[in-house]
NUNU-297509 format. One record per residue (C-alpha): residue number from 1; x, y, z. Coordinates in steps of 0.001 Angstrom, whole numbers. Example, Ala and Ser with C-alpha at 12.3 -4.5 7.8 and 13.67 -1.06 7.14 Angstrom:
<atoms>
ATOM; 1; 12300; -4500; 7800
ATOM; 2; 13670; -1060; 7140
</atoms>
This chain:
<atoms>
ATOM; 1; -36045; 25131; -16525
ATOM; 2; -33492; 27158; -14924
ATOM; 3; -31039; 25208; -12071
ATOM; 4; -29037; 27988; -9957
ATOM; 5; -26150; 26480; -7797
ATOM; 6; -23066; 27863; -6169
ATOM; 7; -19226; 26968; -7995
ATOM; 8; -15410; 27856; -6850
ATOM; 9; -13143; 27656; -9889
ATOM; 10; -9878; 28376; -9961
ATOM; 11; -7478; 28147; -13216
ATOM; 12; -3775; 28129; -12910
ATOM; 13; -2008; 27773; -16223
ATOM; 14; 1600; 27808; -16061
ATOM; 15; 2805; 28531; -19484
ATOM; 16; 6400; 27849; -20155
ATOM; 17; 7870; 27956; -23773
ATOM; 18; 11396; 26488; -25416
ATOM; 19; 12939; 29859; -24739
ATOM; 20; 12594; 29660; -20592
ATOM; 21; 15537; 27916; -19305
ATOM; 22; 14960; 24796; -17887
ATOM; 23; 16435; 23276; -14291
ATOM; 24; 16168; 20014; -13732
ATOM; 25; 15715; 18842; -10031
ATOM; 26; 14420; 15404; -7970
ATOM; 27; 11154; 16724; -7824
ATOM; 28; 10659; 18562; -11264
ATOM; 29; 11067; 21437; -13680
ATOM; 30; 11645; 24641; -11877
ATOM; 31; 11051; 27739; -14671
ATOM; 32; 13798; 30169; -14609
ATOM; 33; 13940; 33505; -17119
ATOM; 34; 10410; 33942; -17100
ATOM; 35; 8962; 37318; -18278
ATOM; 36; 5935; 38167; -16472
ATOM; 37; 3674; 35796; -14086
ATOM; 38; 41; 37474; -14697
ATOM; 39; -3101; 36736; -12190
ATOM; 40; -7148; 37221; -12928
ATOM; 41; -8652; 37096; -9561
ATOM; 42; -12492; 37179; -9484
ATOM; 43; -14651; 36608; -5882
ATOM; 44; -18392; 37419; -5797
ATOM; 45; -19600; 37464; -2526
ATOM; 46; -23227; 39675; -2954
ATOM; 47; -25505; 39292; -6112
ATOM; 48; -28435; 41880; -7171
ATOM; 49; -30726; 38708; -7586
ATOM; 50; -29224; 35547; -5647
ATOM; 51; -28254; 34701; -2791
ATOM; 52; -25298; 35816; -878
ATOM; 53; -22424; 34053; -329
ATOM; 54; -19817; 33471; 2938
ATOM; 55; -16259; 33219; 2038
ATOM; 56; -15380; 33723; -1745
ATOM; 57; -13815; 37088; -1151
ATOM; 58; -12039; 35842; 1571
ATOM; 59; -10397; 32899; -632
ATOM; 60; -9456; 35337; -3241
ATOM; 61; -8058; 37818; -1392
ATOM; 62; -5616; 35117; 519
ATOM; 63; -4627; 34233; -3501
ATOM; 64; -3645; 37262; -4187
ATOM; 65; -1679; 37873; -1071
ATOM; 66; -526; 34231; -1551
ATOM; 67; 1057; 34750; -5040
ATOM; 68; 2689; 38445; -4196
ATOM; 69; 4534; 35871; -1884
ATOM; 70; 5731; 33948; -4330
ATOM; 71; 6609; 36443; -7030
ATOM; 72; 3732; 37714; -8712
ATOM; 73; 4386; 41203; -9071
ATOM; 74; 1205; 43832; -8288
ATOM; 75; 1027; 45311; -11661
ATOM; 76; 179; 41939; -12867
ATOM; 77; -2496; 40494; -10800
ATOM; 78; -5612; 41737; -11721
ATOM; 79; -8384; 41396; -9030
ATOM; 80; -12305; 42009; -9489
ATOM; 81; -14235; 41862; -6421
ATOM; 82; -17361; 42875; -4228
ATOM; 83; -17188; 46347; -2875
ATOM; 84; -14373; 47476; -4811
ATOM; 85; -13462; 50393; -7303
ATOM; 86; -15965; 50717; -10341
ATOM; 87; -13168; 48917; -12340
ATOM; 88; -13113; 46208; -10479
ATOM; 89; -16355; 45238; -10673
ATOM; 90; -17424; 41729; -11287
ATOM; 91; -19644; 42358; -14338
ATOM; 92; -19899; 39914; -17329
ATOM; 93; -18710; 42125; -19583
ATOM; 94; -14804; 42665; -17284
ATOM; 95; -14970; 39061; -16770
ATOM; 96; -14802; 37845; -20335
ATOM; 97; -12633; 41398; -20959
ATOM; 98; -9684; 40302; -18551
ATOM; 99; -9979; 37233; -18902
ATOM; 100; -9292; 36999; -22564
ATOM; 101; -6781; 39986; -22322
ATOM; 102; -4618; 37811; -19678
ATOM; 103; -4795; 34669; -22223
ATOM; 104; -3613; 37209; -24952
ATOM; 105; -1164; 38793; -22676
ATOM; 106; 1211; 36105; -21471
ATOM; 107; 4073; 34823; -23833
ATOM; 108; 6682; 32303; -24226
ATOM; 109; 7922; 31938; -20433
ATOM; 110; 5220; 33737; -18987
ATOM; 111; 3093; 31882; -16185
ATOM; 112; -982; 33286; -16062
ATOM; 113; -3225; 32211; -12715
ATOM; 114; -6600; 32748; -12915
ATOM; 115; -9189; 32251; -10007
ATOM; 116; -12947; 32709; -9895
ATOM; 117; -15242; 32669; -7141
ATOM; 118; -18797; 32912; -7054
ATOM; 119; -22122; 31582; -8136
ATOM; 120; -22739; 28950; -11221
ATOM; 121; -25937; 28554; -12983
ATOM; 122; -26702; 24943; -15504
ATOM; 123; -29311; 26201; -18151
ATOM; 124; -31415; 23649; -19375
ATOM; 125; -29486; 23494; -22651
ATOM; 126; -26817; 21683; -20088
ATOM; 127; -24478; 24832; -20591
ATOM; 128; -22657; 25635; -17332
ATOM; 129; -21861; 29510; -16673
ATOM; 130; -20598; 31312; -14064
ATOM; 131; -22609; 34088; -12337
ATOM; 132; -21481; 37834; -12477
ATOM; 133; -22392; 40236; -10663
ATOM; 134; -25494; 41493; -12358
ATOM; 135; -26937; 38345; -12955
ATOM; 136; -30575; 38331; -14004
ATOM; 137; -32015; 34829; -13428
ATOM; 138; -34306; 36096; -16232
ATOM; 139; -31436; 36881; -18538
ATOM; 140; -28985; 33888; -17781
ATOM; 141; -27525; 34101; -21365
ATOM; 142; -27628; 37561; -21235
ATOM; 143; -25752; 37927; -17520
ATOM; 144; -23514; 35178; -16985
ATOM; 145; -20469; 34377; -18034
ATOM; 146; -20356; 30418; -20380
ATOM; 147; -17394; 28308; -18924
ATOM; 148; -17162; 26789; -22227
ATOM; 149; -15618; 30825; -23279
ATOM; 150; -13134; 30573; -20216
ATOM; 151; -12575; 27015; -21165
ATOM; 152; -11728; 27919; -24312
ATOM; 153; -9335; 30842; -23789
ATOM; 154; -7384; 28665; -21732
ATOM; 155; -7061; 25482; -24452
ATOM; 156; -6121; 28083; -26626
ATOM; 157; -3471; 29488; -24549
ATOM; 158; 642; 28859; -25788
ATOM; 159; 974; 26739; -22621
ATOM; 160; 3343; 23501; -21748
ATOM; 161; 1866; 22998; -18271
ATOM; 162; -1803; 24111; -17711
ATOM; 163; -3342; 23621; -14335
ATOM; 164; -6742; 24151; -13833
ATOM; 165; -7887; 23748; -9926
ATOM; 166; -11890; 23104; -9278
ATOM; 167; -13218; 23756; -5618
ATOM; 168; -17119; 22998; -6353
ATOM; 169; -19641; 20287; -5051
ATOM; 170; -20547; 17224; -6816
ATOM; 171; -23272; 16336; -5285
ATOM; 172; -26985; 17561; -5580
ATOM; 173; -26661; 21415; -6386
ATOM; 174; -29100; 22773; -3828
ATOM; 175; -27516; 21793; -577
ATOM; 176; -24672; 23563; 1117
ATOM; 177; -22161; 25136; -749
ATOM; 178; -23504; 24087; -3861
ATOM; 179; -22015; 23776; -7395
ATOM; 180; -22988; 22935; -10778
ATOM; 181; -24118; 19653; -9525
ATOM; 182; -23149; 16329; -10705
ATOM; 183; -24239; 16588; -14266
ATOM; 184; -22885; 20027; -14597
ATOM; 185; -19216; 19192; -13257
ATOM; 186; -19485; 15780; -14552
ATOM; 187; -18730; 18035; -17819
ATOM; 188; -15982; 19648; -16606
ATOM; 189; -14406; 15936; -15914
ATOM; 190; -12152; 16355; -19510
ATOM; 191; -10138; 19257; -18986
ATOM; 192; -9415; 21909; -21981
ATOM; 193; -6569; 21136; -24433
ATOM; 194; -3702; 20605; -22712
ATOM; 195; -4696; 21350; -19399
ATOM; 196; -4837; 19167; -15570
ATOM; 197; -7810; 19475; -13893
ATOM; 198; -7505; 19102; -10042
ATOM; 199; -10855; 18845; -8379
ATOM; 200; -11785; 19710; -5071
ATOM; 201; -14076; 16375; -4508
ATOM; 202; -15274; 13561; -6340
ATOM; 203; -18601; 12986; -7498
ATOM; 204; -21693; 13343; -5164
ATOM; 205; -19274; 14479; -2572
ATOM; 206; -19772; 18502; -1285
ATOM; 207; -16604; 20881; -1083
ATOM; 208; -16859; 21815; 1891
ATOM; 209; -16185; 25568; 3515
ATOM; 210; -14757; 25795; 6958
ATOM; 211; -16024; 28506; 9722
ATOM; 212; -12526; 28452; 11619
ATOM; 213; -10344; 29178; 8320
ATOM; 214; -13111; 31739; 7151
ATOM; 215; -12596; 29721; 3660
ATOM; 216; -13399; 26447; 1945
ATOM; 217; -10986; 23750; 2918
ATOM; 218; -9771; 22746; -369
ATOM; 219; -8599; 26511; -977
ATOM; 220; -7386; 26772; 1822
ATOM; 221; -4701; 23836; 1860
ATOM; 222; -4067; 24694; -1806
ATOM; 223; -2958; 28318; -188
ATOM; 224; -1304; 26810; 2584
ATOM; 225; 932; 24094; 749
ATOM; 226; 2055; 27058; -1809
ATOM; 227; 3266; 29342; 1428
ATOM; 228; 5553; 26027; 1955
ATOM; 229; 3380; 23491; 4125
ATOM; 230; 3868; 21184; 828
ATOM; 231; 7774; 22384; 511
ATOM; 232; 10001; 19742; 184
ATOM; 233; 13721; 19566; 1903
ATOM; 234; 15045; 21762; -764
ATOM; 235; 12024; 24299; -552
ATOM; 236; 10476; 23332; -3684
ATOM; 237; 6749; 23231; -3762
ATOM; 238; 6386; 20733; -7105
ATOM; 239; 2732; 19997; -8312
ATOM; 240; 2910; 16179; -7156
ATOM; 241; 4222; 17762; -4054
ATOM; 242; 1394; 20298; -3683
ATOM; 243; -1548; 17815; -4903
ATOM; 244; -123; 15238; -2286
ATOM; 245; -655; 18010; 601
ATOM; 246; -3429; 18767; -451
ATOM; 247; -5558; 15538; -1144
ATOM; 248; -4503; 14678; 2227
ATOM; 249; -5317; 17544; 4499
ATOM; 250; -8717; 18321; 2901
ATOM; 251; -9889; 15024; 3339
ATOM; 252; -8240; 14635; 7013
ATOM; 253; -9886; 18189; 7524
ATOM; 254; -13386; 17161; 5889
ATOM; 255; -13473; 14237; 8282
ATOM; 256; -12891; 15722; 11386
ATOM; 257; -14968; 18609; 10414
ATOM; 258; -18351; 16936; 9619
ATOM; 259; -17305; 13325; 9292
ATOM; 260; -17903; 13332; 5717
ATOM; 261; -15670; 11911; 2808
ATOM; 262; -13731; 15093; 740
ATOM; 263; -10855; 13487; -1557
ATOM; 264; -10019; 15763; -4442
ATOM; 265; -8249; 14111; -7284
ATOM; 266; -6340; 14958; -10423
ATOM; 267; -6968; 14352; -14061
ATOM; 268; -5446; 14893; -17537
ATOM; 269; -2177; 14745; -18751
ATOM; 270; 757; 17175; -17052
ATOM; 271; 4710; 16775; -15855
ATOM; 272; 5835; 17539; -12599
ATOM; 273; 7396; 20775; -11849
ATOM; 274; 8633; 23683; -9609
ATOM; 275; 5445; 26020; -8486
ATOM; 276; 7320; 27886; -6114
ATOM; 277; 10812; 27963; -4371
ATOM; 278; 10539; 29084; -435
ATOM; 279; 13640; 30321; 1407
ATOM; 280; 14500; 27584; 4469
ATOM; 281; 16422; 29078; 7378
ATOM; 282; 19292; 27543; 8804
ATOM; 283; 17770; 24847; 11360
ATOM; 284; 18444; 26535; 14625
ATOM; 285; 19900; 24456; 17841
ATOM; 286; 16997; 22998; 19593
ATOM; 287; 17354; 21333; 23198
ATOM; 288; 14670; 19031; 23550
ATOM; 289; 12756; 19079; 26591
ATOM; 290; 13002; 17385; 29398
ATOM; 291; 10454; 14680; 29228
ATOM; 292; 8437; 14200; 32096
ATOM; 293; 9009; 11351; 33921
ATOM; 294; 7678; 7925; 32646
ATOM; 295; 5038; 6573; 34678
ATOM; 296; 5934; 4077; 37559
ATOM; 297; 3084; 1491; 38093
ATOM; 298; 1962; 69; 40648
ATOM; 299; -722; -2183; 40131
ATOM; 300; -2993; -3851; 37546
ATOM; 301; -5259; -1825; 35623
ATOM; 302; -2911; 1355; 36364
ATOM; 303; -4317; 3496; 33229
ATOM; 304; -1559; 5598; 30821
ATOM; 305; -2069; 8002; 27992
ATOM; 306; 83; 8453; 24696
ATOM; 307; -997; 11083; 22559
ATOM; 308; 461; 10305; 18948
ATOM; 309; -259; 12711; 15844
ATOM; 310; -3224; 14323; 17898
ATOM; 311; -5012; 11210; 18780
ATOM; 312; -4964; 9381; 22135
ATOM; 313; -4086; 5676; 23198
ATOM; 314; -4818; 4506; 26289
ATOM; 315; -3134; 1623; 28121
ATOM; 316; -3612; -150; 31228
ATOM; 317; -842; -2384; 33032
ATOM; 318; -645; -5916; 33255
ATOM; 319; 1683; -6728; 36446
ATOM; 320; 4093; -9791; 35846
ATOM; 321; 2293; -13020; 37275
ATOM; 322; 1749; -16719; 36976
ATOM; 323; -1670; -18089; 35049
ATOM; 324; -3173; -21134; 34117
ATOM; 325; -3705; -20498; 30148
ATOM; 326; -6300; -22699; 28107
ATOM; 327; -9611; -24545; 29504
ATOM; 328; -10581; -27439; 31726
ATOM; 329; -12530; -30183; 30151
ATOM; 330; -15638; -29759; 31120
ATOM; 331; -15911; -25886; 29819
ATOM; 332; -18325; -25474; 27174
ATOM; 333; -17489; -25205; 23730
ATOM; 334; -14059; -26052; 24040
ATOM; 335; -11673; -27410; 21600
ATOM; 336; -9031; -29995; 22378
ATOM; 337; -6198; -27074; 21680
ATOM; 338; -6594; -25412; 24342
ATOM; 339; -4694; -27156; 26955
ATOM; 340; -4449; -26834; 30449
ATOM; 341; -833; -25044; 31490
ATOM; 342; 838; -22693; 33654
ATOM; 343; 2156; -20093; 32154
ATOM; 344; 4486; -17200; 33882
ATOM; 345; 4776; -13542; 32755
ATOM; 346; 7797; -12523; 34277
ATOM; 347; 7535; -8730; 33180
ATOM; 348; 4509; -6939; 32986
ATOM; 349; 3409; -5012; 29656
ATOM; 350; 940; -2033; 29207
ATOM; 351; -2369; -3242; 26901
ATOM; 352; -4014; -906; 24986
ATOM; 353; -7711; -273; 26604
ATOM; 354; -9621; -865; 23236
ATOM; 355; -8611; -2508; 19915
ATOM; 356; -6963; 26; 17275
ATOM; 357; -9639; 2514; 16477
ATOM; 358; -10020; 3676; 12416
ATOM; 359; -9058; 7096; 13884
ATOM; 360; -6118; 5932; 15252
ATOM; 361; -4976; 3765; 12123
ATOM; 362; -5725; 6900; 9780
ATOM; 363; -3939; 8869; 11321
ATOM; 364; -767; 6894; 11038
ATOM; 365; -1660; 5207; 7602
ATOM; 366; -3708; 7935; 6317
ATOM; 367; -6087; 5529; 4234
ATOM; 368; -9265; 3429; 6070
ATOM; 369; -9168; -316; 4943
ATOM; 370; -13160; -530; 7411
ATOM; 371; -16024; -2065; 6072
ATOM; 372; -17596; -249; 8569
ATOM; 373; -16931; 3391; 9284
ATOM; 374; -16872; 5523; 12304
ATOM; 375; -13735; 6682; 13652
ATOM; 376; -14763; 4871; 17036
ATOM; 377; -15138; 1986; 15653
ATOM; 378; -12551; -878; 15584
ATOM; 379; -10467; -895; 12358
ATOM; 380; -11155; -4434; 10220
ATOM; 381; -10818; -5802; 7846
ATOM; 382; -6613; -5692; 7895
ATOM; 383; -4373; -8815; 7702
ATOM; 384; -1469; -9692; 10316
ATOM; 385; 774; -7985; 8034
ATOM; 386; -919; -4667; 7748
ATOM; 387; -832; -4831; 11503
ATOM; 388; 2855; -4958; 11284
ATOM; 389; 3175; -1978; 8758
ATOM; 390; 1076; -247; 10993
ATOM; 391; 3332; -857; 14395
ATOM; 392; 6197; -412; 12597
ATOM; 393; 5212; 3358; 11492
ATOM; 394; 3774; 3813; 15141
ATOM; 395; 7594; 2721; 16903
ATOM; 396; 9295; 5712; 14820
ATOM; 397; 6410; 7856; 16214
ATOM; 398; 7168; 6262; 20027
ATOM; 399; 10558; 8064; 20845
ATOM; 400; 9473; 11554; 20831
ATOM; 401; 6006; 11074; 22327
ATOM; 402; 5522; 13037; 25763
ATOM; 403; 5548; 10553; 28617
ATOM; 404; 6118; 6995; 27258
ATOM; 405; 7650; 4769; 29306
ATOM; 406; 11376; 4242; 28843
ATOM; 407; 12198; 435; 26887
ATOM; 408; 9337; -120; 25800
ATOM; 409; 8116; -659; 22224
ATOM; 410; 5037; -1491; 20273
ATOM; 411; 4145; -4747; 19128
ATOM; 412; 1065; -7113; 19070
ATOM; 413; 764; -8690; 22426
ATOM; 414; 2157; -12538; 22401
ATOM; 415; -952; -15474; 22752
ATOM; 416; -63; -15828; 26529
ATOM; 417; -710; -11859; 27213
ATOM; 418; -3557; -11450; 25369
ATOM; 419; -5197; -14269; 26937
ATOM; 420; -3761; -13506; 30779
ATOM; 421; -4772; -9320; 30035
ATOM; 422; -8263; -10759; 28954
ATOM; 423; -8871; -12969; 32522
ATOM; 424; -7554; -10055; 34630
ATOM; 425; -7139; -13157; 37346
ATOM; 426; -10098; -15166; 36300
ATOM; 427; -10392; -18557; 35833
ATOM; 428; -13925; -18747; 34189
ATOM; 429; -14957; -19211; 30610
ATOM; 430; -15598; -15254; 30280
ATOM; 431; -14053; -12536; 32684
ATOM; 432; -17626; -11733; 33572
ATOM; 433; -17966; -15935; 34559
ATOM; 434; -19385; -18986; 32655
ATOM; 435; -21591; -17231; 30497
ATOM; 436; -21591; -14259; 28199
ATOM; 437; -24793; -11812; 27949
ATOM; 438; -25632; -9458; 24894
ATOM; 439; -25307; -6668; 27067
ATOM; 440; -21916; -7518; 27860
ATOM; 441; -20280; -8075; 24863
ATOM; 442; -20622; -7868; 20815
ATOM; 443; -21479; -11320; 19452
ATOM; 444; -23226; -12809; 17259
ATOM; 445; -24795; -9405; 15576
ATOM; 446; -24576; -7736; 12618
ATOM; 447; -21572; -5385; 12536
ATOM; 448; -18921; -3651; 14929
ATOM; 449; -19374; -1033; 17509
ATOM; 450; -17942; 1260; 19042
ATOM; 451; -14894; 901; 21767
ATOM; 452; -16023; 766; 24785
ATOM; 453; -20062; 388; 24344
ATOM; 454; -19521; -2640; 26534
ATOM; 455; -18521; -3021; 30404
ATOM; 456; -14789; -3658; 31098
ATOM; 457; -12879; -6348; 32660
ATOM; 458; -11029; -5965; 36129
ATOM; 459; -8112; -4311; 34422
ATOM; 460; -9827; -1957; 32832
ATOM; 461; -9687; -3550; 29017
ATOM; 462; -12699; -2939; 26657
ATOM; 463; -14251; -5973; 24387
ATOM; 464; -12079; -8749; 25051
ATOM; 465; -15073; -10482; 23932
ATOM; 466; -16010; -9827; 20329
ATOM; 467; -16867; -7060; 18621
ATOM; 468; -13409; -7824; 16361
ATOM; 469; -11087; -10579; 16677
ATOM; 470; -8021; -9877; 17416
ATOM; 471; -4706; -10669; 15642
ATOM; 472; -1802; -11733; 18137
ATOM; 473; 1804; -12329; 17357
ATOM; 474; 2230; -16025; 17109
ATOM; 475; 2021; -18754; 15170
ATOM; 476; -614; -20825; 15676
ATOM; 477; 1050; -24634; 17378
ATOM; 478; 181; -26900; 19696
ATOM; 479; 1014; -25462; 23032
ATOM; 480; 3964; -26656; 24977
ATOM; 481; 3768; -29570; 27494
ATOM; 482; 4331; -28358; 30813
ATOM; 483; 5095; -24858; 32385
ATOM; 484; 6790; -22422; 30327
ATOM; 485; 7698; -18869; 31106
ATOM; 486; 7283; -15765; 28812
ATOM; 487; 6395; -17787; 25541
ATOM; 488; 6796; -16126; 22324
ATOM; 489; 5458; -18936; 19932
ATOM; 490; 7069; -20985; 17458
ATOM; 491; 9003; -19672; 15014
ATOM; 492; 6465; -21112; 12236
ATOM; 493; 2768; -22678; 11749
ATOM; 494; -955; -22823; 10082
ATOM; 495; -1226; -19064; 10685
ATOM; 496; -1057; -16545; 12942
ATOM; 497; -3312; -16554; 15973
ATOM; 498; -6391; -15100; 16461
ATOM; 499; -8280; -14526; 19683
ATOM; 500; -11528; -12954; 21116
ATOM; 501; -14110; -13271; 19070
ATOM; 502; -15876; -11246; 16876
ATOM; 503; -19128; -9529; 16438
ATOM; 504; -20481; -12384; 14071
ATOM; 505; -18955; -15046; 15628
ATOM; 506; -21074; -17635; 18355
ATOM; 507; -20642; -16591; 21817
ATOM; 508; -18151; -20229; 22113
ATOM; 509; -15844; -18420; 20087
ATOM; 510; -15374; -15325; 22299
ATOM; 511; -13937; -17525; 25173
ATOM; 512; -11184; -16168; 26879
ATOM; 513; -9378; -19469; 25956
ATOM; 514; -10432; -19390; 22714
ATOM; 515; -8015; -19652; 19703
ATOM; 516; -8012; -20032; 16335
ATOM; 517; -5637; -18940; 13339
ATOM; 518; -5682; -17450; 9653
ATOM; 519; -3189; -16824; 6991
ATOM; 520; -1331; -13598; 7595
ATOM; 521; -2027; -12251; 4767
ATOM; 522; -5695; -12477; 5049
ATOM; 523; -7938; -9376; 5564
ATOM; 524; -11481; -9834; 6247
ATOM; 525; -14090; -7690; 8439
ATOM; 526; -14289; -9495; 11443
ATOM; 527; -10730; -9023; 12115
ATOM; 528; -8596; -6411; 14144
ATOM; 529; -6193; -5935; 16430
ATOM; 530; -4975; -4322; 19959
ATOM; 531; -1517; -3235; 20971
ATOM; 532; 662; -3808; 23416
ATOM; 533; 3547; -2058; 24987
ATOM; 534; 6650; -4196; 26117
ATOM; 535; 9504; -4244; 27157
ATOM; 536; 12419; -4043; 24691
</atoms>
């Protein structure tokens, strides 16, 4: 049985011998005194007898242009493409040729790159090959090329640091831009002698090509953070700094491209050094812009819009004002806590509309703690503490954010706002009345939804009841006899407070006077949280 599949491979073995003089730096070994820095570069984009393919050319071709950038001179990059000169024809015979001849070529100092592009074939001996040209799926031993040989020539290679980049699926071979498929790269998971491997995806995940960038994603970053994207303040583009970019970026990219997980990751053993040095200019003066002018409101439910790293927060104003916080007597399900007291507000705050999304905490954090994903859907499952990691990231973000409001600042919202923002001037058990309706509000279910699935209250603010409950700033005490104005908790307790509800909690416990209080070091996947914006 014969099992055709598409593969991207790409090789980059730096070899660098005692005689290369050595510079240590922060961030690695940069190679100085090197003789020669040799490229194979191999993209087949049209087969005799398979199918065509979309953008191998196109990766291999921004490569080469790529590494002329950073020093590889012409004479030594040897490229064998599509609809090229005779010589440069794909063929198994030139593949194995150059290949090999590269591997013999460098020396002591010298730094060899070699990329290949194309189709891959598993045989049903398990033997993985790469496709030329002329392959015959009649003749695979006959046509292709074994990556076992290729594998070989590069454990056998005089090499310190060996780097051997993988863009292929991992998942079943005959769907999208196929690879060897699981069982086929799942042999490629112990790189040759010497040698990192740094795959483009993790098993059963597909690598992923990208119709905007006319190339697959992982190649793409990988080109990008060498032309200085993945630079650090000295211009140095180190391998830890280069893998970092790009494990990041391709699965941000993946994501937002077809909401589907990408994460490549790294494997063997290697020290960090220098891949490329870029020039950095002189920072030129810049004036910053005038800001536009913060927003003035005027009354409650006024809606405002942050945009921070590309994603959008909305907030609606709470004017300052004078409440009666906690529950009469006779309101069902209540617990003794919740007191009867007037509470005053005297400055108002701007409430986020929703609860944090897990778009809006990746793209600060860059990781997704959810038990359930969507990037609509709240984030959960994060203690009061991760909350604060989180805010604290977002305040160094506030400052140079187009249109925020002058003194103000992040934070969670204090008890006493969340609960006045969440009766929007009611005094009922709900902000829709005494009772709470399935159509109204996440309770009682069997996971999260999205923000904003459920009617709003008079201010404007999405699930106030349920869905996730919602970490506040305090620590959980008895409240305070009497009226008290702007009340910021006690300065210890049980556990921080918790408030709204959740989507598996009893429709009692989505109350707007409900309260109750956890650890703050808990995480669990009921639990969220919403921000507010006060004043400093």
């Amino acid at each position: 049985m014969k099992r055709l599949a598409t593969t991207f491979l790409l090789f980059f073995v730096c070899c660098q011998m005692g005689q290369a003089q050595q510079v240590q730096s922060s961030k690695g070994v940069f190679i100085e005194g090197t003789n020669k820095k040799i490229a194979v570069l191999i993209g087949i984009n049209d087969y005799a007898q398979l199918r065509p393919l979309r953008y191998t050319k196109n990766d291999i071709t921004a490569i080469r242009d790529q590494l002329y950038k950073i020093g590889f001179e012409r004479e030594n990059v040897f490229t064998l493409v599509c609809g090229g000169s005779e010589k440069e024809r794909p063929t198994k015979e030139r593949i194995l040729t150059t290949i090999q001849h590269a591997t013999e070529l460098a020396r002591e100092g010298d730094i060899l790159f070699v990329a290949m592009s194309g189709h891959g074939v598993e045989t049903n001996d398990g033997q993985a090959r790469f496709c030329s040209i002329e392959t015959n799926p009649e003749d695979l031993s006959g046509t292709t090329v074994p990556i076992s040989d290729i594998f070989g020539a590069v454990g056998d290679c005089k090499a310190t640091f060996k780097l051997m980049l993988v863009d292929a699926c991992r998942n079943d071979p005959f769907r999208g831009r196929a690879s060897f498929g699981a069982k086929t790269i799942a042999a490629l998971d112990a790189p040759p002698r010497g040698a990192l491997l740094f795959q483009s995806c993790a098993k059963d995940e597909i690598s992923l090509e990208d119709d905007e960038f006319k190339r697959g994603i992982f190649s793409h970053f990988i080109i990008e953070g060498l032309s200085g994207k993945a630079a650090d303040k000295e211009g140095q583009v180190t391998l830890l700094g280069l893998s970092d970019y790009v494990i990041e970026q391709t699965r941000r990219r993946a994501y937002n491209l077809e909401t589907r997980r990408q994460v490549p990751y790294m494997k063997g053993e290697f020290t960090n050094f220098v891949l490329a040095k870029i020039s950095i200019a002189p920072p030129l003066p810049v004036v910053p812009p005038t800001p536009p002018p913060a927003p003035s409101p005027t009354r409650a439910g006024e809606r405002m819009t942050l945009t921070i790293k590309g994603v959008d927060y909305a907030f609606r104003w709470c004017p300052p004002g004078t409440f009666t916080m906690g529950s009469p007597q006779g309101e069902h399900g209540r617990f003794g806590s919740e007191t009867l007291h007037q509470v005053t507000l005297s400055r108002g705050f701007w409430m986020l509309e929703t609860v944090v999304t897990q778009e809006m905490w990746e793209s600060v954090m860059g990781s997704n703690p959810s038990g359930f994903e969507g990037i609509k859907l709240p984030v959960e499952t994060v203690s009061w503490n991760d909350c604060q990691e989180y805010i604290t990231t977002l305040k160094a973000l506030l400052a140079g954010t187009p249109g925020a409001p002058a003194g103000f600042t992040f934070s969670l919202p204090t008890e006493a706002q969340w609960e006045y923002a969440c009766r929007a001037g009611t005094t009922t058990a709900y902000h829709f009345g005494n009772t709470l309706t399935k159509p109204q509000a996440n309770f009682g279910g069997n996971q999260t939804k999205e923000v904003g699935s459920y009617p709003a209250n008079a201010w404007g603010l999405y699930d106030m009841h349920g869905n996730v409950r919602e970490w506040c700033a305090d620590w959980y005490e008895d409240y305070p006899s009497g009226a008290v104005t702007d009340p910021v908790g006690f300065p210890s307790g049980l556990g921080r407070v918790l408030r709204g509800g959740g989507w598996n909690n009893a429709v009692e416990s989505c109350r707007s006077a409900y309260r109750c209080h956890y650890v703050p070091s808990v995480r669990y996947y009921d639990r969220g949280f919403r921000l507010a914006l006060v004043s400093q």
